[in-house]
N, CA, C and O atoms as a GROMACS GRO file, in nm:
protein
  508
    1UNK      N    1  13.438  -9.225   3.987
    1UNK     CA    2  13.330  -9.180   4.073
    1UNK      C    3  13.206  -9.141   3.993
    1UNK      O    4  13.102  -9.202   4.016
    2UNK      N    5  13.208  -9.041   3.899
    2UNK     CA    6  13.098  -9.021   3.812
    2UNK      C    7  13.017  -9.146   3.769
    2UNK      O    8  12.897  -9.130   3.748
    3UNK      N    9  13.079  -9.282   3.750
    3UNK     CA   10  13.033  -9.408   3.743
    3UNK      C   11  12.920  -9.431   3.814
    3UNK      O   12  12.814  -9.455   3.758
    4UNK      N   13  12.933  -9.425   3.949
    4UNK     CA   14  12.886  -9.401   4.077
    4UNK      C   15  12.769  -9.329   4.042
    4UNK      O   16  12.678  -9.393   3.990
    5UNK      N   17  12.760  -9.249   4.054
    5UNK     CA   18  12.638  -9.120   4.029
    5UNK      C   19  12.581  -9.153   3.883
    5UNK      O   20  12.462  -9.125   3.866
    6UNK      N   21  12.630  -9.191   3.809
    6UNK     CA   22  12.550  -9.238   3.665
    6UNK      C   23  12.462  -9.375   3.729
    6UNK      O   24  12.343  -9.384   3.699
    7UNK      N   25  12.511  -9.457   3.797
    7UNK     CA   26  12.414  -9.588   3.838
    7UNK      C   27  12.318  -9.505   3.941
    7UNK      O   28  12.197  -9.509   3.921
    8UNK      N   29  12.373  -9.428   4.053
    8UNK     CA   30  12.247  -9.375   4.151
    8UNK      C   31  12.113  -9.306   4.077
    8UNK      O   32  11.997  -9.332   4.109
    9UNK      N   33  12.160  -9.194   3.951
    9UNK     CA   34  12.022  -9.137   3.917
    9UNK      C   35  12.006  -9.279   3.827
    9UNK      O   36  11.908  -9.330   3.882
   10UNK      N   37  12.039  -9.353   3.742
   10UNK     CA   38  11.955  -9.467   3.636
   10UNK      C   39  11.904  -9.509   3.710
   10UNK      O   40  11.786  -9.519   3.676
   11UNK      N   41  11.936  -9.577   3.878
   11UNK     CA   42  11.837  -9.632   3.931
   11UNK      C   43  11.744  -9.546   3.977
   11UNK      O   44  11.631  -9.592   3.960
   12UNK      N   45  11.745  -9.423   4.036
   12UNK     CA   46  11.647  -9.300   4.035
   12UNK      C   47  11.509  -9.369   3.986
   12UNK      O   48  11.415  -9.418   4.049
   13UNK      N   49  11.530  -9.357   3.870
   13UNK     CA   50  11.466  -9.314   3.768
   13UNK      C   51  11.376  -9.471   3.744
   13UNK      O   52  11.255  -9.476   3.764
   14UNK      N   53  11.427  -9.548   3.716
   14UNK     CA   54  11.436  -9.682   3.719
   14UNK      C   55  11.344  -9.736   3.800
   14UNK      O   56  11.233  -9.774   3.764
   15UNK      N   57  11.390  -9.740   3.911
   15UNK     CA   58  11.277  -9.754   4.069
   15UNK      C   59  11.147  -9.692   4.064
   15UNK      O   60  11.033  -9.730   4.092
   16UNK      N   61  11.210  -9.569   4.013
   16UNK     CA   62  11.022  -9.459   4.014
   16UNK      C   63  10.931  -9.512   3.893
   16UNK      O   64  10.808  -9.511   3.886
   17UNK      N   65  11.020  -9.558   3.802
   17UNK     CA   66  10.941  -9.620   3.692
   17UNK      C   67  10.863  -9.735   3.709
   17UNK      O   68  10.755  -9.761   3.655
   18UNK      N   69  10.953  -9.827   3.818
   18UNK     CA   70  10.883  -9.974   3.840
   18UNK      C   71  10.778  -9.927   4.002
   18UNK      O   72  10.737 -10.007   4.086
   19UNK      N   73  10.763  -9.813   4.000
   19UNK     CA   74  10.725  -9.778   4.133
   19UNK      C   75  10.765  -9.868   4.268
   19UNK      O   76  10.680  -9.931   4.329
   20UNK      N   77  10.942  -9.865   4.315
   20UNK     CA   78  10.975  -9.941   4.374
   20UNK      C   79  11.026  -9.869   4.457
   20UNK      O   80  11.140  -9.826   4.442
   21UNK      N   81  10.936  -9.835   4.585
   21UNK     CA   82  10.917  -9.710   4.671
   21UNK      C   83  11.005  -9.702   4.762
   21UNK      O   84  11.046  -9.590   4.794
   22UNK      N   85  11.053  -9.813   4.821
   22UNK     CA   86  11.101  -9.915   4.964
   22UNK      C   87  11.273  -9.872   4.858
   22UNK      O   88  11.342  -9.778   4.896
   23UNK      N   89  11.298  -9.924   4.785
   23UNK     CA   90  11.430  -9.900   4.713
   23UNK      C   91  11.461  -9.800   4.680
   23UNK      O   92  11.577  -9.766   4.705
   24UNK      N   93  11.368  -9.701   4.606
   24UNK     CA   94  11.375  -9.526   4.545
   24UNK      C   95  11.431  -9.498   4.694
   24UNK      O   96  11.546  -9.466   4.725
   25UNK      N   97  11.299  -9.524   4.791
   25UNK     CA   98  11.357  -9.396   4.916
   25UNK      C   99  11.484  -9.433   4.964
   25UNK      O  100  11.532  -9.359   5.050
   26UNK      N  101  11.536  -9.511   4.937
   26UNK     CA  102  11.705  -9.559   4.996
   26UNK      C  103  11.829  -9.508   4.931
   26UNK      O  104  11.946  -9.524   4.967
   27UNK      N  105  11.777  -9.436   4.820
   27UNK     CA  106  11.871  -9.352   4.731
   27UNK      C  107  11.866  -9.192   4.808
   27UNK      O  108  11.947  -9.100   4.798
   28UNK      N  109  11.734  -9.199   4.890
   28UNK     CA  110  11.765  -9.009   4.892
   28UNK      C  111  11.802  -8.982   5.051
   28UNK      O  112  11.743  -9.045   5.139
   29UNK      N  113  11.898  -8.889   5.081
   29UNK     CA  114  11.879  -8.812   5.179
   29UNK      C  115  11.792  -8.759   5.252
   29UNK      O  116  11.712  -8.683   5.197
   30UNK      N  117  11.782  -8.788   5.425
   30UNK     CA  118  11.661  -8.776   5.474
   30UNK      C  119  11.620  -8.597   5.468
   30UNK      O  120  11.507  -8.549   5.465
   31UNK      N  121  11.754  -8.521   5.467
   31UNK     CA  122  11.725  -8.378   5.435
   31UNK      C  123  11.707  -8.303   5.274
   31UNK      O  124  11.709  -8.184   5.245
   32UNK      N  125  11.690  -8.421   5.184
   32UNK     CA  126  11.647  -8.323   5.048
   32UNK      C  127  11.594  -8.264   5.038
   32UNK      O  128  11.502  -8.235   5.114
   33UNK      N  129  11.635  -8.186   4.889
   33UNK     CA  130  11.540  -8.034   4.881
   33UNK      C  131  11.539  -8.053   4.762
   33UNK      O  132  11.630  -8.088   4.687
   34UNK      N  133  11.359  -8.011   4.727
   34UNK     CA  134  11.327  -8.063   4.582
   34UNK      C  135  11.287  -7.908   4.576
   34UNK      O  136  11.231  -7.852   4.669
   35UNK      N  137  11.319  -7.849   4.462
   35UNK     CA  138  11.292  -7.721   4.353
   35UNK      C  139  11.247  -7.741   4.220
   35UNK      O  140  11.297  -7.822   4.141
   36UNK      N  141  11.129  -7.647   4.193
   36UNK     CA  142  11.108  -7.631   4.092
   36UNK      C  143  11.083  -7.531   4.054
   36UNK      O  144  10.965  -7.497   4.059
   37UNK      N  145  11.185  -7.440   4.001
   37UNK     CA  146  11.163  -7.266   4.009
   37UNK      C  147  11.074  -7.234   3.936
   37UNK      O  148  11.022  -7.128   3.968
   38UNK      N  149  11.018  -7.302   3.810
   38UNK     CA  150  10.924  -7.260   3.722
   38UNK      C  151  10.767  -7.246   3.778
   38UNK      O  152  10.689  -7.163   3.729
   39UNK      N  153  10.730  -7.338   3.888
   39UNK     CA  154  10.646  -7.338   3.902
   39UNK      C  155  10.616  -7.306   4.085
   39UNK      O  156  10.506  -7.312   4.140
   40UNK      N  157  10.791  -7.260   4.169
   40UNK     CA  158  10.784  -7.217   4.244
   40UNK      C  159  10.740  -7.330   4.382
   40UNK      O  160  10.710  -7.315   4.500
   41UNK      N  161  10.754  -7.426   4.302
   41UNK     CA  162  10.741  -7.531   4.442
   41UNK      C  163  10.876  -7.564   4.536
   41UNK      O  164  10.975  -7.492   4.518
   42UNK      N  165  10.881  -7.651   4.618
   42UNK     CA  166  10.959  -7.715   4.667
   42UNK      C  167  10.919  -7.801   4.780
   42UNK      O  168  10.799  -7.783   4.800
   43UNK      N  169  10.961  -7.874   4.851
   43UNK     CA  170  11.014  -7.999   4.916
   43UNK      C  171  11.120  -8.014   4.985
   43UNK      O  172  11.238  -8.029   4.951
   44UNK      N  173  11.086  -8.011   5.054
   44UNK     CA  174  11.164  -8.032   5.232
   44UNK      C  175  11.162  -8.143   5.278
   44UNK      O  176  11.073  -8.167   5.359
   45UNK      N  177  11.263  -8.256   5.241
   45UNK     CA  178  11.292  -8.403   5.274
   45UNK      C  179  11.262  -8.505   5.172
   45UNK      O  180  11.191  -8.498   5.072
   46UNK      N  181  11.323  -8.592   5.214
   46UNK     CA  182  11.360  -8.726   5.156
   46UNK      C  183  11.178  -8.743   5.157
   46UNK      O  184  11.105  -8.684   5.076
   47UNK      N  185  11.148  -8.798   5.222
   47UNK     CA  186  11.017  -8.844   5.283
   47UNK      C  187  10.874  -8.790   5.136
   47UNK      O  188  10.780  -8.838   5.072
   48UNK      N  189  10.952  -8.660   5.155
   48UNK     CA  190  10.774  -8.557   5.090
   48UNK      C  191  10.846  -8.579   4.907
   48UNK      O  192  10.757  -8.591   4.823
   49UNK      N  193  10.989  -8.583   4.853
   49UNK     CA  194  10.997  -8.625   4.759
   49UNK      C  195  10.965  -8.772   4.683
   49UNK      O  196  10.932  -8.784   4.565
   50UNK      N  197  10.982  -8.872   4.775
   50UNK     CA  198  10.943  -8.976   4.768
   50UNK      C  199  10.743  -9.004   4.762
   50UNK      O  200  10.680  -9.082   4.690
   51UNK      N  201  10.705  -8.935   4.838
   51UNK     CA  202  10.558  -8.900   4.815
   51UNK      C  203  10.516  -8.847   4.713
   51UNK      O  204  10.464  -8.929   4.638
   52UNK      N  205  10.515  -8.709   4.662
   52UNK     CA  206  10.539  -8.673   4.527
   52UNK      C  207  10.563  -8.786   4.427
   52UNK      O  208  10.467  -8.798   4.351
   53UNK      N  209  10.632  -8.847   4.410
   53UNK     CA  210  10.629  -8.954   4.291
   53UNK      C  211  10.534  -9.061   4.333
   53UNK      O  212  10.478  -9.112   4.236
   54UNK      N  213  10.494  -9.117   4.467
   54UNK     CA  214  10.442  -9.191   4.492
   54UNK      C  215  10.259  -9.138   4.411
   54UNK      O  216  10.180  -9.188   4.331
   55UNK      N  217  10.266  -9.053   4.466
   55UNK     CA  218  10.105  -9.012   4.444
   55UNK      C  219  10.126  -8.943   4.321
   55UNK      O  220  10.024  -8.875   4.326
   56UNK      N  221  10.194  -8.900   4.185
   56UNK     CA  222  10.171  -8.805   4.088
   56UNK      C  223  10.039  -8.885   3.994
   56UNK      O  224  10.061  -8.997   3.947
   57UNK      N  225   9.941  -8.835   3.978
   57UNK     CA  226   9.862  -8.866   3.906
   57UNK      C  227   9.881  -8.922   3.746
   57UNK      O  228   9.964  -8.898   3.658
   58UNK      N  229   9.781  -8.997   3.755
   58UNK     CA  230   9.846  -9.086   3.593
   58UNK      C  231   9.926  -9.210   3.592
   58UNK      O  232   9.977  -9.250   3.696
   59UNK      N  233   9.938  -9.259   3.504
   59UNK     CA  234   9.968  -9.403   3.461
   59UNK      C  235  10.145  -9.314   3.387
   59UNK      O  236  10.132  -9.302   3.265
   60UNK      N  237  10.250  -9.272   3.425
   60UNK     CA  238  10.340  -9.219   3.361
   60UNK      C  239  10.485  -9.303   3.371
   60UNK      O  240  10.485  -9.413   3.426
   61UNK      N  241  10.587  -9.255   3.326
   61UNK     CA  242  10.714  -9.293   3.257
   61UNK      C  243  10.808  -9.222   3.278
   61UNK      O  244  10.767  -9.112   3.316
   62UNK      N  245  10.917  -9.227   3.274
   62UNK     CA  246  11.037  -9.127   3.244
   62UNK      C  247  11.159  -9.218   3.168
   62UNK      O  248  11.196  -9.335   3.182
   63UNK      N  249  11.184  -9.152   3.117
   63UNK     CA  250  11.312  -9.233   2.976
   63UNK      C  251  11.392  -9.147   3.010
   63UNK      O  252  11.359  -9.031   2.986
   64UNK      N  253  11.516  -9.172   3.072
   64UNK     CA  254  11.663  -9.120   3.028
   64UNK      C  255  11.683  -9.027   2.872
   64UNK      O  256  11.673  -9.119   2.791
   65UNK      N  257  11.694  -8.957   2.827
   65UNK     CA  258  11.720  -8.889   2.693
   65UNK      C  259  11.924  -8.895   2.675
   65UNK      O  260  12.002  -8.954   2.600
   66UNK      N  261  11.936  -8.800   2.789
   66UNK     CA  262  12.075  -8.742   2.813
   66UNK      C  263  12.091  -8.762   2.983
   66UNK      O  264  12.008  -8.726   3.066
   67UNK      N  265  12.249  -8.843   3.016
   67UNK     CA  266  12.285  -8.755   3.150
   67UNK      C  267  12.441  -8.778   3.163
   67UNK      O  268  12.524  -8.865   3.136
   68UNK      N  269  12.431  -8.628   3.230
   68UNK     CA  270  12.556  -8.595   3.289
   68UNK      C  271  12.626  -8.629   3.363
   68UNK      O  272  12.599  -8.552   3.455
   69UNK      N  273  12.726  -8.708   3.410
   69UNK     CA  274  12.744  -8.668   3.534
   69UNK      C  275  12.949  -8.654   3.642
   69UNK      O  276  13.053  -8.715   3.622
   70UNK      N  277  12.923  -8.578   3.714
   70UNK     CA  278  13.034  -8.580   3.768
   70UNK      C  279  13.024  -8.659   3.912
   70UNK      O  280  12.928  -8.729   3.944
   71UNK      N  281  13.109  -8.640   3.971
   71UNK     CA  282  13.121  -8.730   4.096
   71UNK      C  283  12.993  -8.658   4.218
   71UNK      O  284  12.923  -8.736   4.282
   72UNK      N  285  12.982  -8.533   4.233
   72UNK     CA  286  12.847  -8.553   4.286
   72UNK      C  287  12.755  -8.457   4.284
   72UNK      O  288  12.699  -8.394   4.373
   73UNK      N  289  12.745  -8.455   4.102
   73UNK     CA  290  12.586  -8.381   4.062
   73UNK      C  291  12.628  -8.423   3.950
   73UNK      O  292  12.738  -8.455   3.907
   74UNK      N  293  12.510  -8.418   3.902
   74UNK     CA  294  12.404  -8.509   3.769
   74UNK      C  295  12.307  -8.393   3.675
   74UNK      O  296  12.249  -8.290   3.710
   75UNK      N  297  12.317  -8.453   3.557
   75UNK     CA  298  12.205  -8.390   3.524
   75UNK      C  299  12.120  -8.467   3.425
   75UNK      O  300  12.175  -8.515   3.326
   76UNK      N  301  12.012  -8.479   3.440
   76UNK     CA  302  11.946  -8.588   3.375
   76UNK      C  303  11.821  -8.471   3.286
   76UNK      O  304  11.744  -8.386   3.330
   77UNK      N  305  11.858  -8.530   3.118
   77UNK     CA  306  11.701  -8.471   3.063
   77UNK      C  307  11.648  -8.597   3.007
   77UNK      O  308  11.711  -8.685   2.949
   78UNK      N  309  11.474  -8.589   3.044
   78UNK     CA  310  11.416  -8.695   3.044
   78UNK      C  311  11.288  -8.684   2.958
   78UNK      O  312  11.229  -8.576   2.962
   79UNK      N  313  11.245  -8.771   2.892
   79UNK     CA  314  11.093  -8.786   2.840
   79UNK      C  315  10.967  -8.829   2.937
   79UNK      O  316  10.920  -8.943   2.935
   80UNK      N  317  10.932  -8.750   2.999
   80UNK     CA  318  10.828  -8.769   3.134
   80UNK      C  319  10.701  -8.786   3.016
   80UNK      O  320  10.660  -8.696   2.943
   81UNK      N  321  10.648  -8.942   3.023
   81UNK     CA  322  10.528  -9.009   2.926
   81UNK      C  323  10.409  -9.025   3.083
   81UNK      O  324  10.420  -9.084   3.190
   82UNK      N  325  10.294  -8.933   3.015
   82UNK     CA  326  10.206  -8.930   3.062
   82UNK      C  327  10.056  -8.953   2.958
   82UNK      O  328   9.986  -8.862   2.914
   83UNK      N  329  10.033  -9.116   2.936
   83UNK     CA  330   9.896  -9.076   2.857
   83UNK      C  331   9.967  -9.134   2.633
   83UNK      O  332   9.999  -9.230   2.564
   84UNK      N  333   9.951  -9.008   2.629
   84UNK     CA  334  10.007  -8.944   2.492
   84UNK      C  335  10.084  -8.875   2.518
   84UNK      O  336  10.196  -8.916   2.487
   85UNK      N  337  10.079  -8.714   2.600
   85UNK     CA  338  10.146  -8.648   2.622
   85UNK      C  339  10.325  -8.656   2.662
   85UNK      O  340  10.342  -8.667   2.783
   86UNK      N  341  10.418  -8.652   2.601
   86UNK     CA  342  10.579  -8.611   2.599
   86UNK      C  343  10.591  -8.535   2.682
   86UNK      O  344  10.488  -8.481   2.643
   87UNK      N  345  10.633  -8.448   2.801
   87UNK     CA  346  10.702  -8.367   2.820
   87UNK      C  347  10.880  -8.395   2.874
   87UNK      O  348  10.925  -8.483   2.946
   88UNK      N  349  10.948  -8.282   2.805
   88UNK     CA  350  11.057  -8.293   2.856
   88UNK      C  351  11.084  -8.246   2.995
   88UNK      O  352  11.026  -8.151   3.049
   89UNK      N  353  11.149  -8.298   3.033
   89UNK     CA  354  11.178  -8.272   3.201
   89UNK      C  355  11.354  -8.227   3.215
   89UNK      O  356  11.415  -8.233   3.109
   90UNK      N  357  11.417  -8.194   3.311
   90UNK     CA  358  11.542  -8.116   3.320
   90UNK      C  359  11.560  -8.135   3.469
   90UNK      O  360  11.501  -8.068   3.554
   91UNK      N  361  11.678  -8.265   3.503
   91UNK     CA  362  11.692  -8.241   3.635
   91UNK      C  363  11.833  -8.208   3.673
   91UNK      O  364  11.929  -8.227   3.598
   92UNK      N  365  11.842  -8.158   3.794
   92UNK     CA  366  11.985  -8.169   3.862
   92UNK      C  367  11.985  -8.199   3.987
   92UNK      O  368  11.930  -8.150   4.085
   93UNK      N  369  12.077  -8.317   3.965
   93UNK     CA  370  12.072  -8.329   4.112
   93UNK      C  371  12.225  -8.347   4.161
   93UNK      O  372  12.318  -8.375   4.085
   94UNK      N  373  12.235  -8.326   4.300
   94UNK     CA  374  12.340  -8.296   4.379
   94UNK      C  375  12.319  -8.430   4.453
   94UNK      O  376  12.212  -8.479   4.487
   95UNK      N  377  12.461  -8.483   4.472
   95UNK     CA  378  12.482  -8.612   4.568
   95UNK      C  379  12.567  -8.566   4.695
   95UNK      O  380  12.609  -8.451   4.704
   96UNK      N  381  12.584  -8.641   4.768
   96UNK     CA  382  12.691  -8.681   4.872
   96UNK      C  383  12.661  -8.803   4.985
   96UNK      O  384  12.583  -8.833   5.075
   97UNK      N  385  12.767  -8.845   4.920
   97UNK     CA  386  12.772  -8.997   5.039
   97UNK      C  387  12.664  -9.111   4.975
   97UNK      O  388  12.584  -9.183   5.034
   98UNK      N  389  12.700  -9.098   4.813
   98UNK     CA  390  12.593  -9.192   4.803
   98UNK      C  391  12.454  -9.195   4.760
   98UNK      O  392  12.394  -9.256   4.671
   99UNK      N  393  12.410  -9.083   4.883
   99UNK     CA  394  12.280  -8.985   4.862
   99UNK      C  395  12.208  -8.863   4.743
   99UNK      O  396  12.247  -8.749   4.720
  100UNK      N  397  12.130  -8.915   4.701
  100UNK     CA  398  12.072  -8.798   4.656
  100UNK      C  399  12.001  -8.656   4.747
  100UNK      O  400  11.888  -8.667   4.793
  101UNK      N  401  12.090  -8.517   4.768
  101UNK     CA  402  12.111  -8.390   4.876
  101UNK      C  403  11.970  -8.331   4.780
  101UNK      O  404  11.870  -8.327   4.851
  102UNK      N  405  11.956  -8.304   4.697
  102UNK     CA  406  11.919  -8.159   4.608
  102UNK      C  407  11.882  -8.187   4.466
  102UNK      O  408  11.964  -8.209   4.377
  103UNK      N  409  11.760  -8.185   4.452
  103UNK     CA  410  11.667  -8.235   4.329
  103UNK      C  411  11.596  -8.068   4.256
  103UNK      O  412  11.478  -8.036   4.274
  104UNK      N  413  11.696  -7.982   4.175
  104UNK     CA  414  11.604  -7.949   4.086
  104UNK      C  415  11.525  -7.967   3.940
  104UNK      O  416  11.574  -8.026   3.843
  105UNK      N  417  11.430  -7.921   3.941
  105UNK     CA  418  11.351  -8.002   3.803
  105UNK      C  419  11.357  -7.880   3.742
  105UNK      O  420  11.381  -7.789   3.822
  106UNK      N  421  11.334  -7.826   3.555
  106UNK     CA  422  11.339  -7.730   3.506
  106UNK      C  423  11.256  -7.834   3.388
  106UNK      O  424  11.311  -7.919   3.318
  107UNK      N  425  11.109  -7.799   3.390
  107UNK     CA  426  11.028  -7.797   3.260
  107UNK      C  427  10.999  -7.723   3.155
  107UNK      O  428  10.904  -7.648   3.177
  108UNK      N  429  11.063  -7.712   3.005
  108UNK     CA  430  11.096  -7.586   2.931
  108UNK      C  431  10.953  -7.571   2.862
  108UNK      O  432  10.954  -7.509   2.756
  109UNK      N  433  10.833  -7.617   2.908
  109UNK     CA  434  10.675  -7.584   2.828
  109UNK      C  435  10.598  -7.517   3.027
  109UNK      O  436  10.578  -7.580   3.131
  110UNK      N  437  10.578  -7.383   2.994
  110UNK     CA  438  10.502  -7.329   3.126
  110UNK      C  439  10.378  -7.421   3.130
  110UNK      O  440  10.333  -7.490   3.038
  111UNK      N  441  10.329  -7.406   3.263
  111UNK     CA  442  10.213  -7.495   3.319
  111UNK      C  443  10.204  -7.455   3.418
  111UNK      O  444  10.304  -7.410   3.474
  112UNK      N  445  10.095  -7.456   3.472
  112UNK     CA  446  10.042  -7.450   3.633
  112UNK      C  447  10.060  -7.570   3.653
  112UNK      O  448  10.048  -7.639   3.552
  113UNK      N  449  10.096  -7.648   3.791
  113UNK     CA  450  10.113  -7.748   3.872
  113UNK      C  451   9.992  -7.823   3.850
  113UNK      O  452   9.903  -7.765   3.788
  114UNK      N  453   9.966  -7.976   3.903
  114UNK     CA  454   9.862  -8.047   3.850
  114UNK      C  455   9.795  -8.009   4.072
  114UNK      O  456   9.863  -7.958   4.160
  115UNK      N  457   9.706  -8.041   4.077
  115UNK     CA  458   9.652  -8.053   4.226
  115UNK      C  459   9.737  -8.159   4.266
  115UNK      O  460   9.769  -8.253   4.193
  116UNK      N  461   9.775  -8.141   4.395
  116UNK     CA  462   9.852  -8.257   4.488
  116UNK      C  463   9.776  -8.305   4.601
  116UNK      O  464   9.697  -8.247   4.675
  117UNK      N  465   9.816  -8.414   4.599
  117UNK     CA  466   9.742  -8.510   4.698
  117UNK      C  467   9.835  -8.497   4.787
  117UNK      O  468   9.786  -8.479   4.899
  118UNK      N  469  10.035  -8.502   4.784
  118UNK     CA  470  10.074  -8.519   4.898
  118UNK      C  471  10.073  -8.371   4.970
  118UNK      O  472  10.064  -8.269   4.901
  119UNK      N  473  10.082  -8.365   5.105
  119UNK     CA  474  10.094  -8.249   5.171
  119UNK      C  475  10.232  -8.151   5.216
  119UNK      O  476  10.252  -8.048   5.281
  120UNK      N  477  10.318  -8.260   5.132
  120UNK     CA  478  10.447  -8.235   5.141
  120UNK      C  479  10.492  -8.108   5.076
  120UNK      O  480  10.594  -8.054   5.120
  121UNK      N  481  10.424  -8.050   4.969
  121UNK     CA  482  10.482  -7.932   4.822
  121UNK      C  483  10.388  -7.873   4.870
  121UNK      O  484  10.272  -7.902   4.897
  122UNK      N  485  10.486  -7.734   4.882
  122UNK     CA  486  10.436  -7.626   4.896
  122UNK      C  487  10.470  -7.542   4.816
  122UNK      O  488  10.506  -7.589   4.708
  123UNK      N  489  10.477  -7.392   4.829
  123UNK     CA  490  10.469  -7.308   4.671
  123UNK      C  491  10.459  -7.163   4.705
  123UNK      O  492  10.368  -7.096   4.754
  124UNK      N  493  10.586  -7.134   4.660
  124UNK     CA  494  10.623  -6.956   4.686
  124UNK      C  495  10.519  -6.898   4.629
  124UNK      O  496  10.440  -6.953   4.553
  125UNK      N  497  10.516  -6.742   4.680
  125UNK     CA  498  10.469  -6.658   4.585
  125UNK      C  499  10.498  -6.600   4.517
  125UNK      O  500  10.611  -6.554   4.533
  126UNK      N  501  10.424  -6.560   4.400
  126UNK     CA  502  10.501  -6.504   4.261
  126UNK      C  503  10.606  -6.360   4.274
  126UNK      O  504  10.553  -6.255   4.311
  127UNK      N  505  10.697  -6.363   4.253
  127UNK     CA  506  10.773  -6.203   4.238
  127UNK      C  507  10.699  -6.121   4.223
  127UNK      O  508  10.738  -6.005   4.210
   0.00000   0.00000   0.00000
C-alpha cells in the first residue's frame, strides 16, 4: 500500500510541476484542508488548493529531496526552485481512498506570505 501513496504524492508533485491542472485536481479530495502553521494560512477544499498552485507567482519547481510514506500519509521534503532562490519545503499529507484528505506545509526559513491572487487562503490571527 505505501507503494500506492509513494506514486499519488510523485505524481502530486509531478503534475504541479508540468502544470497539469485537469490531472493534479483528480488526485485531491473535494474536502481538503491545506495548513500552513508558520504562516497561519489555510484552505478549505480541493478546488482553492488546486488554485493556489495554479496562480503561485513565478516561473517555479519542486524536486522530491526525501519521502516517506505509509499507506495513508506521506511526507515529502522538497526543493521549491523559484528564480535562483532554493527553499526547502516540508509536507504532510494524509490520504484516503486514493485521495489526497490533508496537506500540511512546514517552511523551516520564516517569511511573510507572497500576495495571493486566489481568493481561496485565508489567514488566522497571530496568538
Amino acid at each position: 500500500m505505501s507503494e500506492q501513496t509513494r506514486a499519488l504524492i510523485q505524481a502530486h508533485w509531478s503534475l504541479a510541476n508540468a502544470r497539469e491542472w485537469s490531472k493534479f485536481a483528480d488526485l485531491l479530495h473535494p474536502a481538503l484542508l491545506y495548513e500552513a502553521p508558520q504562516s497561519r494560512e489555510y484552505i478549505e477544499g480541493g478546488h482553492g488548493y488546486l488554485d493556489m498552485f495554479r496562480t503561485w507567482p513565478g516561473d517555479w519547481t519542486a524536486s522530491i529531496k526525501q519521502l516517506i510514506c505509509e499507506e495513508s500519509k506521506a511526507i515529502s521534503v522538497i526543493d521549491f526552485v523559484v528564480g535562483t532562490e532554493v527553499m526547502t519545503g516540508i509536507s504532510i499529507f494524509e490520504l484516503n481512498n486514493g485521495l489526497i484528505t490533508k496537506v500540511t506545509d512546514y517552511w523551516p526559513e520564516p517569511y511573510e506570505p507572497p500576495a495571493r491572487v486566489t481568493s481561496h487562503m485565508k489567514r488566522r490571527p497571530p496568538e
